[in-house]
C-alpha positions, 0 to 999 in steps of 0.5 A: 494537455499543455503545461502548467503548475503541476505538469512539465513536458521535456523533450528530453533528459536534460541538465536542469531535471533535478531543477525541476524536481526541486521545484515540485517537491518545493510545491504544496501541490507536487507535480509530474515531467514527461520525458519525450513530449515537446513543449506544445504536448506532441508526443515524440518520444525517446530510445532505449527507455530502461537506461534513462529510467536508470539515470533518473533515479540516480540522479535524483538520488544523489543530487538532490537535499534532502534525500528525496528516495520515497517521494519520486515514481519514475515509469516507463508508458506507451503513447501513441505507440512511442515510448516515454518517462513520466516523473511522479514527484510529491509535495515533500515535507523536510522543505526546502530541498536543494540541489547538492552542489549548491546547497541551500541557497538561491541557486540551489533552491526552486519553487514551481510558478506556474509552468515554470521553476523559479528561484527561491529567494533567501527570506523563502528558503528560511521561512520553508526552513523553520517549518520543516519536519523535525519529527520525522520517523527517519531522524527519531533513533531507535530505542533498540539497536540489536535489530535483525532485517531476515524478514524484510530480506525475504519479501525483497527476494520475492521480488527478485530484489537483493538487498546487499551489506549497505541496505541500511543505508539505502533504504535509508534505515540510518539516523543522522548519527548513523544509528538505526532510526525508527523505520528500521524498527518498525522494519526490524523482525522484533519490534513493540509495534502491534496492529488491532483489528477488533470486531464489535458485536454492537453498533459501539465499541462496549461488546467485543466479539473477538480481537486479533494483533498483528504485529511485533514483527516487521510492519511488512508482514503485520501488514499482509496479516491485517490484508489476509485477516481482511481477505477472510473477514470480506465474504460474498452475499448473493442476491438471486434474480430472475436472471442471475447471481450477483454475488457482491462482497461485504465491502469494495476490495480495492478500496478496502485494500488501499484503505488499509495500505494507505492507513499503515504506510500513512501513519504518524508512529513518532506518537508510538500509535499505530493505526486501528481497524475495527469492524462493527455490524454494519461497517469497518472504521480504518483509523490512521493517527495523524491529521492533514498537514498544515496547508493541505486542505480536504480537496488537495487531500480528495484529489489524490495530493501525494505528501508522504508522511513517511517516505522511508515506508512508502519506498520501501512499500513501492520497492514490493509493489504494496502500493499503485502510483504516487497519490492514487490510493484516496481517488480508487476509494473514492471510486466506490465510497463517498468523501462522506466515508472519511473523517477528519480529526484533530489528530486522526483521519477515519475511513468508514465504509458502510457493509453491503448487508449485515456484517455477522450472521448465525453459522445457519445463515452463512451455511445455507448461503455457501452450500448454494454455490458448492459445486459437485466437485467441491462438495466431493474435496470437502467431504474427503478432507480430514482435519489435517494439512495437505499438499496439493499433490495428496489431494489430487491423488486421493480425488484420483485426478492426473489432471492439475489444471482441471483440478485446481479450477474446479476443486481447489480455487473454488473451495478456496474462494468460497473460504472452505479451505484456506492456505498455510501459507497465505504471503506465498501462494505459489511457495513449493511448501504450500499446504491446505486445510480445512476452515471452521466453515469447511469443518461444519459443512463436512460434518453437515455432509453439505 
């Protein structure tokens, strides 16, 4: 692999990397940098990884304009058995960014041509400059200015992540006023932002079956809501052959994931629209508002082209590991579904994925699917379970079993996955407060006596 428009080799960390990053973000199509490959692509590698990983980020942190936090992905790989640094930078969409010290001025300001970072010339800067993104959702100020942040702080301690008395600031939840902007309100822990998932009863939207929502909350927790409803909503056929079970989910569960990461983290919210998720019969539509960016084209978007609509969100998301690299969300779905699966509007792109057999069936059909897979074991759980909540602690002592690990994969995890029992607290599987409960299916199979 050599050099070219989208890839730029560094032997090592030198003075001119925010040169080359401005380059890229300059650029439609982005671009990558490895740190520790020379210019002929021999891998050579580099010492003590964790601190230029430190100082790349600071460096394009402060001395880079616009703030391009949200729009770089800096990772620490193994080739041929050295260590390097690969720089994921996407296209970004506040043009022309610049270096700080020199502003927005020819030598400032960088464009990638071919293997290469040029200067821009003034009539450029000003073109980029007139078509910059004013409705950023980072530049709108919040309607409301009383938000709270505890949920957020809590998905960061999670990840061992502290956010301290100026994370507004660096999470770049500020307008330019320094009011709070419209990340922090979809962030906040009260907000009017409410995410649907409908399911339909019929092939259109006329006979509702049920509807849930998920929202006036932080968008992180509606999100983990709408993937947990999904979760529930993904179940397992089989199909018995001669020789084996192939159990098979409604839909991919990769790509039904990065569908609906990348249908939230995607969204244009300066409409005040979030996105939709609706599941028929026959298939899930995934609808996001907002339409391709001016210049982008279908095949920039279907090769994995990264142009963060909303870079606050993507960061944040990246911060609690929600998202894989820069660009990767579009070619994993293309992995199980066809570019057929993807609808493009004037003002929403549509993601609808075909269901690998019917979506409903009677309570007698899925009953008799899931009894073929109950276990002994399970079968013994369910048909101790009362309708109330318990601790992993009480259901082992009313099985009369000492032994967790046999326990939990033989009992708890199968019934878990065969959705007979579910948890109380899903966004935490290993809480210490964890609880189970029957589900609805548990209950009709308990009273059938399986």
């Amino acid at each position: 692999m050599t050099e070219s428009n989208r890839i730029e080799y560094k032997l090592q960390l030198t003075d001119n990397l925010e040169k080359e990053v401005i380059a890229f973000l300059n650029t439609k199509e982005g671009g990558i940098i490895y740190i520790g490959i020379d210019d002929r692509g021999a891998v050579i590698g580099i010492e003590d990884p964790d601190t230029i990983q430190l100082k790349v980020k600071d460096r394009l942190k402060h001395n880079i304009k616009p703030s391009c936090l949200g729009l770089f992905e800096v990772i620490n790989e193994v080739q041929d058995g050295k260590d390097i640094i690969k720089i994921i930078i996407a296209s970004g969409s506040e043009k022309p960014y610049y270096l700080r010290k020199q502003g927005m001025t020819e030598r400032g300001c960088f464009l990638r041509i071919g293997s290469a970072a040029e200067p821009m010339t003034i009539s450029m800067i000003e073109d980029l400059f007139s078509k910059r993104t004013r409705n950023s959702i980072g530049k709108i100020v919040s309607n409301r200015q009383d938000l709270t942040f505890e949920q957020l702080k809590i998905y960061y301690e999670a990840k061992n992540l502290k956010l301290n008395d100026n994370f507004a600031n660096n999470l770049e939840l500020l307008a330019l006023n320094g009011a709070f902007n419209y990340v922090a309100y979809l962030m906040a822990d009260e907000n009017s932002n409410s995410i649907k998932v409908a399911k339909y009863s019929s092939m259109n939207r006329v006979d509702l079956l049920e509807t849930k929502e998920y929202g006036y909350c932080s968008l992180i927790k509606a999100t983990k809501s709408v993937l947990n409803k999904f979760e529930i909503e993904n179940r397992v056929t089989s199909k018995i052959t001669s020789k084996e079970r192939i159990n098979t989910n409604l839909w991919d569960e990769i790509a039904l994931r990065e569908a609906i990461i990348n249908a939230i983290i995607h969204n244009d919210y300066s409409r005040e629209i979030p996105p939709k998720f609706e599941i028929f019969p026959d298939r899930v539509e995934i609808t996001s508002y907002g339409s391709l960016f001016d210049g982008m084209t279908k095949d920039d978007f279907f090769s994995g082209l990264s142009l963060p609509r909303n870079k606050e969100i993507m960061r944040i998301y990246r911060d609690l590991d929600m998202v894989e690299q820069l660009g990767s969300g579009v070619p994993r779905i293309l992995e199980s579904y066809s570019r057929d699966s993807f609808v493009f509007g004037d003002s929403y792109i549509r993601m609808i994925f075909p269901a690998s057999s019917p979506v409903h069936k009677t309570t007698e059909q899925v009953t008799e699917q899931v009894t073929e897979q109950v276990t002994e074991q399970v079968k013994r759980l369910i048909l101790n379970f009362e309708d109330r909540k318990y601790s992993s602690k009480e259901l082992m002592s009313i099985l009369s079993l000492n032994h967790r690990p046999s326990f939990l994969y033989n009992y708890l995890k199968p019934a878990l996955n065969l959705r007979l029992i579910k948890m109380t607290i899903p966004d935490k599987p290993n809480s210490s407060n964890q609880k189970y409960e029957l589900t609805e299916l548990g209950r009709t199979l308990r009273e059938n006596k399986l």
